[in-house]
Every structure is written in C-alpha cells, then in structure tokens.
N, C-alpha and C positions, 0 to 999 in steps of 0.2 A: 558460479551458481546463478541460477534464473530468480534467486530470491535471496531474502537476510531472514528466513525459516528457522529459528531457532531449534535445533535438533538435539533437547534434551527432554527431559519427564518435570513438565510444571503442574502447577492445580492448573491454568488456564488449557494448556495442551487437552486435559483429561475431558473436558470440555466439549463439546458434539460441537462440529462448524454451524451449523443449524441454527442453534441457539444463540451463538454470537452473532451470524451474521444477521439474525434476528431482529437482537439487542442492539447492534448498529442500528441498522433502520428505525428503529424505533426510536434510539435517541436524534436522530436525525430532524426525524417527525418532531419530536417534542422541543428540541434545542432549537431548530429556525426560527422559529416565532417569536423567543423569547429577547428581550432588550437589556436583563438587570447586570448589572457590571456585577456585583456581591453572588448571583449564580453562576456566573461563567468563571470568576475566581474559583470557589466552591467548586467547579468542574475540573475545574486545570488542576487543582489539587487531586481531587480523585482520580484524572488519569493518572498524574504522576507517581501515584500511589500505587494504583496495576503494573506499572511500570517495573516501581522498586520491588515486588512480591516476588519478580522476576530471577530477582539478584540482580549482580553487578552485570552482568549480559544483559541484560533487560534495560536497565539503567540507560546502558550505551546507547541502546534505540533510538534514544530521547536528543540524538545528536543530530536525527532526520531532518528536524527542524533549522538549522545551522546551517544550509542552501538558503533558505527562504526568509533569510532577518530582513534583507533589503527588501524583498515583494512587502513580508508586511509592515517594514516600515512606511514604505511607502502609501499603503493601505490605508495605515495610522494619519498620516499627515495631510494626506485627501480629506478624509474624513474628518479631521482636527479644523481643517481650514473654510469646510463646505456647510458641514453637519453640526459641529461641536466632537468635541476632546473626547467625552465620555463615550459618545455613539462609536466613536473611531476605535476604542481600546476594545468596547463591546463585538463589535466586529472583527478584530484581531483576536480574540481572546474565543470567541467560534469560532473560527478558521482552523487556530491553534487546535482544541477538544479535538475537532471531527478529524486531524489527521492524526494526531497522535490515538486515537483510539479506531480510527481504520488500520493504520499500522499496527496496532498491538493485534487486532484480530489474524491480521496477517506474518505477523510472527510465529503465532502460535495455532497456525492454522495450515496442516499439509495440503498441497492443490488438489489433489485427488478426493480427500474430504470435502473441498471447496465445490467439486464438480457434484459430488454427489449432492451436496443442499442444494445448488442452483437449479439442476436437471430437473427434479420435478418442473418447477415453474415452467418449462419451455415443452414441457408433453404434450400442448395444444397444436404442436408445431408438425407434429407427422401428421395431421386432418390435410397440412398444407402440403403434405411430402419433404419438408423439411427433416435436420438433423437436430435431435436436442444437445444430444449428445456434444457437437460440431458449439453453440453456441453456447450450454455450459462452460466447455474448455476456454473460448474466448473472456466468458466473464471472470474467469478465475484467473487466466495471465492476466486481464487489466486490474486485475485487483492486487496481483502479485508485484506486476511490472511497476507501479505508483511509486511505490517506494525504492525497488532498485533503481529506476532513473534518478531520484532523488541522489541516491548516492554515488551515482554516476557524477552528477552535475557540483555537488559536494566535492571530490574529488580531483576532479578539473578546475574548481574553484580555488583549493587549497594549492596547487601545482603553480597557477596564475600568479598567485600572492607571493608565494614563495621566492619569484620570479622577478618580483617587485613592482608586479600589476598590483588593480584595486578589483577587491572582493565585486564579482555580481555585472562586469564589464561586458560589454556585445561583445567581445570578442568572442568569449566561451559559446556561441550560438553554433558556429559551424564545427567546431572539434564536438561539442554535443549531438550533435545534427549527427557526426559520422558514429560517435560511440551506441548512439539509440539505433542507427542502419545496423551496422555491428553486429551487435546482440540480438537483434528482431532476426537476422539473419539467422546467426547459429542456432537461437531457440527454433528456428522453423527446419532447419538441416535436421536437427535432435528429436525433434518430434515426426519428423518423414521417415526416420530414419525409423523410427517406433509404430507406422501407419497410421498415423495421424492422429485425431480422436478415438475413433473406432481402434485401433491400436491400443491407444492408452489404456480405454477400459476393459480391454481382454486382457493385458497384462495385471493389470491390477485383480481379475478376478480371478486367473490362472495362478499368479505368486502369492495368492492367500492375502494381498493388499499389502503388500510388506515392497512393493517396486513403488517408488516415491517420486515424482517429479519433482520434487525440489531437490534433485540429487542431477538432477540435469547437465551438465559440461557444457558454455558457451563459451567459454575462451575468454580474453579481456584483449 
C-alpha cells in the first residue's frame, strides 16, 4: 500500500481533511515559536492521547518514530553541548509533536479527501494555464509518502540489527535509495495506469467517491 491509512470508522476518520489539515497548520504556526519544555511535554502528551483514542492500531503508529531515535538523538546532543540541555530536549520534543501529529492526520485521512482540501488553494493556477488538479495530488503523495518512507527505513533498520549491524548505519542509504526508486516507481505505473490526476478525479466522481487511493498496489 502507498500509505499506513487506517481503514476503519474512528471519531478522527469522521472528521473533514479540511479541518485537520487546518488544525496542522495552525499548530504549526503556533508551536515554532514557542521555547517552554512543560508545553511541548503537555504536547507530547496530547498527541499521544489522539493516538491511543485510536485503539491499539493507532497506538502502533506511535512506532514511526523508532527510525529516528538516532537523528534526534543526535539533535539532542548538538544542542546539549552548543545551546544548553533544556533548548536541546525543547527542540526534540517539537520535532517529536509535528510528526507525530502530521502522521495522525495522515492515518486518518483518505488521499482523495487530501486532494480535495488542498485543490482549492492551487485554483489560481489555471490564470497560469496550470493543473490544480496535477499539484493537489502531488501535495497529498508528499504528505502520504513522509510516513511510508519512514517505515520503509524502519524496516531495513530492523533487518540490519538483526544481522548484527548497529541501528541508523550509512550502510541503509543505498538499499533505501533503491526501496524509495521502487515504490516512487510503481505509485506512478498505478496512477498512469489510472490517467494520472485527471483520472483520479473522474474516478472518484464516477464511483460515487468510494475508489480510494490508498488502496493502491505498489508491490515491496
């Protein structure tokens, strides 16, 4: 699958993409700014709380972060050594909120929903002879893909260890390198295969919105 789409019936599912992707931005907006280690605690808890509303599916999500202990450790220790301890955890501890809470959006968010919030914003785009259409769909794979590569690199990480490599080694760069060609591959075979954007959205409008791109077939 082109995504980790949770495909069951949640409160957050029932939820207009709209509105989350909204509420992203906004906290966004409001979370850069801020420095207090006791808020971004306060944060991490409340994502983690979305998380668990989820059930135990939801819960799992929360393992995204399990690639990236080395990135932000190392984050942490820059920061510990340059800045002070506390700026360094403040900084990990934002990092940590904005993906765990772009990923939840994207759990619980079909792409085709995704297209339709984004599209407006790009309607200024046919004055230019552009496609919105064409650059909706673009922002919704990258928003989709974030997380699957995640767990792509998770994956390969785990395989490495197993191996009795160390977690987060350059080696994983080029079997990643070929797994990300890969996939970028078959999603774009899947979608040609569909007429591309313009495709997508006459399927979607012809099957009553019930033909899903997160149902997509890329292979592994």
């Amino acid at each position: 699958m082109i995504s980790v789409y949770l495909d069951r019936p949640t409160w957050a599912h029932r939820r207009s993409a709209g509105m989350k992707l909204g509420l992203l931005a906004l906290c966004s907006v409001l979370l850069l700014p801020q420095d207090s280690l006791i808020l971004f605690i306060g944060c991490l808890a409340g994502a983690l709380t979305l998380y668990a509303s989820l059930g135990r599916d939801g819960l799992s999500q929360v393992l995204l972060l399990k690639p990236m202990i080395v990135f932000f450790g190392i984050i942490l220790v820059f920061h510990g050594l340059f800045t002070g301890w506390q700026e360094g955890f403040v900084v990990v501890l934002r990092l940590i909120v904005m993906v765990l809470l772009a990923n939840f959006v994207s759990i619980t968010t079909r792409m085709d929903d995704m297209m339709d919030a984004v599209m407006p914003l790009f309607v200024p785009l046919k004055w230019l002879g552009g496609s919105p259409r064409t650059i909706a769909l673009a922002v919704a794979l990258v928003l989709r893909f974030v997380p699957v590569l995640m767990t792509v690199y998770g994956g390969l990480s785990e395989s490495y260890r197993a191996r009795g490599g160390k977690q987060g080694s350059w080696r994983l760069i080029a079997p990643f390198a070929l797994q990300s060609l890969r996939l970028s591959e078959n999603v774009a075979e899947a979608l040609s295969a569909r007429g591309g954007a313009r495709g997508v959205f006459e399927q979607n409008r012809s099957a009553g919105r019930n033909v899903r791109l997160t149902g997509l077939q890329v292979g592994k």
